[in-house]
N, C-alpha and C positions, 0 to 999 in steps of 0.2 A: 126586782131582786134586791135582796136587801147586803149591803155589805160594812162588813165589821173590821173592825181593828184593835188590836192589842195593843196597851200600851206599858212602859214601866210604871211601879209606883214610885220610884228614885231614879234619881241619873248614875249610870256607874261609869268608874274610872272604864279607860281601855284595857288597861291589865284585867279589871274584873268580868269586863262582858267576854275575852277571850281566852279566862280561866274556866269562865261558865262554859262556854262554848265545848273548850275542849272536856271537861266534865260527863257533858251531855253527848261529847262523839264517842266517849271512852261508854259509857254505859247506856245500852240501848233502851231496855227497860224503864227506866226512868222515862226517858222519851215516849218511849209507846206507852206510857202511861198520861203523861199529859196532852199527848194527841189523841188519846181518847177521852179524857176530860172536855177538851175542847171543843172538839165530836158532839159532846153531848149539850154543852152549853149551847153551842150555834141548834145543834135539831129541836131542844125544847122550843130555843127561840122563833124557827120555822112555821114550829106547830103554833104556837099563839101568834103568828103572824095571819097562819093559813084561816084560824077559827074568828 
């Protein structure tokens, strides 16, 4: 099993990661969208693991 992890491309302040935060509690959409971005990077990934 292969496993992955996300990282930032910058460090954020505290105030920023829990602006973002509530940003992303406040609008789901946006969320379900990049969980399904994610979704799809990890499955391509699976696929050329599996071939």
């Amino acid at each position: 099993m292969m496993k992955s992890m996300l990282s930032a491309s910058k460090l954020m302040k505290a105030s920023e990661v829990k602006a973002f935060c509530e940003e992303m509690k406040n609008n789901k959409q946006i969320l379900a969208q990049q969980e399904l971005i994610v979704k799809s990077i990890i499955f391509k990934q699976n696929e050329k693991a599996a071939s």
